[in-house]
C-alpha positions as CSV (number, residue, x, y, z in Angstrom):
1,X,71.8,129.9,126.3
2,X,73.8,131.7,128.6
3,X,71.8,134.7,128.5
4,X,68.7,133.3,128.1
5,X,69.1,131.8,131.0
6,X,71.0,134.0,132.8
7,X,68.2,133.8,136.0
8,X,68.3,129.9,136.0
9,X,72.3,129.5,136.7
10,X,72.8,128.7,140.1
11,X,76.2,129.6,139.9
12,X,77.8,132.2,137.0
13,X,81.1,130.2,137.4
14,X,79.3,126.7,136.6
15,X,78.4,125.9,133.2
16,X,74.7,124.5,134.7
17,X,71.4,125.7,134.6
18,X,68.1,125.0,136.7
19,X,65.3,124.8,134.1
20,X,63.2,121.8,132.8
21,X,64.8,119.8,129.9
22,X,61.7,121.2,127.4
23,X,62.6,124.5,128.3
24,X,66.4,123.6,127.0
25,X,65.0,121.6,124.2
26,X,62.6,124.3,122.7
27,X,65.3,127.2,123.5
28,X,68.1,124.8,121.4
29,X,65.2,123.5,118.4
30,X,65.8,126.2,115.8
31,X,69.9,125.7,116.2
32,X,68.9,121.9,115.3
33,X,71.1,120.7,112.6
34,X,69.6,118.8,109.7
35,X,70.9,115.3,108.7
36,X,72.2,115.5,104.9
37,X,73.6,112.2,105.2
38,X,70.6,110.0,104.1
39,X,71.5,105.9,103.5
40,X,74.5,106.8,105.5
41,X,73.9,104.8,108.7
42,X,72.4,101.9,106.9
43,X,76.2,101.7,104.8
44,X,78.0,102.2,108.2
45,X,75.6,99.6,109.6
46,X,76.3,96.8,106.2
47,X,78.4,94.1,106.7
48,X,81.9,94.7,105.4
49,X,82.8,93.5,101.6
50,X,85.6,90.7,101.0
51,X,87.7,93.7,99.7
52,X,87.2,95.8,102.5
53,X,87.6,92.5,105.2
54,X,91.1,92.1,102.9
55,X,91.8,95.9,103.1
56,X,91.4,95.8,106.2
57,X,93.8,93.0,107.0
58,X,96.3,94.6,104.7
59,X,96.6,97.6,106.8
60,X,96.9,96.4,109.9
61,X,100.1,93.7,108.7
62,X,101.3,97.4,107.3
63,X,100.8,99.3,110.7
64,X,102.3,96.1,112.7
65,X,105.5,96.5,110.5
66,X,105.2,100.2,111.3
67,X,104.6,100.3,114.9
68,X,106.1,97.6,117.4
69,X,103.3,99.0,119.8
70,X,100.5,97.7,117.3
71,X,102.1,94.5,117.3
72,X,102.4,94.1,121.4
73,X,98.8,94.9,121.1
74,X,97.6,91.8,118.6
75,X,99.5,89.7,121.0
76,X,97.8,91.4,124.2
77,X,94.4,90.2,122.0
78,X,93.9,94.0,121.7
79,X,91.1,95.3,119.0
80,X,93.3,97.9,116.9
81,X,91.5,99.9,114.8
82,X,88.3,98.8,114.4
């Protein structure tokens, strides 16, 4: 990018460049990286098993007995790990 468009940097100490975003976009395309990951966004998106619910639980009574901090947290009403 950076020496592609060299002529379009307003400043060579600033990491910006003045061109239009399809310029960018085109220039960047064949660097695109292909998703190999198919169905994996629809398991991230399911609703969490029983197990995982109970996993879940089990982890954080282990972290709470690990970390005082963890604990202040639950009692602030604090979201840990989720």
């Amino acid at each position: 990018m950076h020496e592609k468009f060299a002529k379009q940097r307003p400043n060579r100490g600033r990491e910006f460049f003045k061109l239009k975003p399809e310029r960018a976009i085109k220039a960047l395309k064949p660097y695109e990286i292909k998703d190999v990951t198919p169905g994996f966004r629809e398991e991230f998106d399911s609703p969490l098993t029983d197990a995982e619910r109970d996993a879940r639980r089990t982890a954080r009574r282990e972290a709470e007995k690990l970390d005082p901090a963890v604990a202040e947290a639950k009692d602030l009403h604090l979201k840990i790990g989720v």
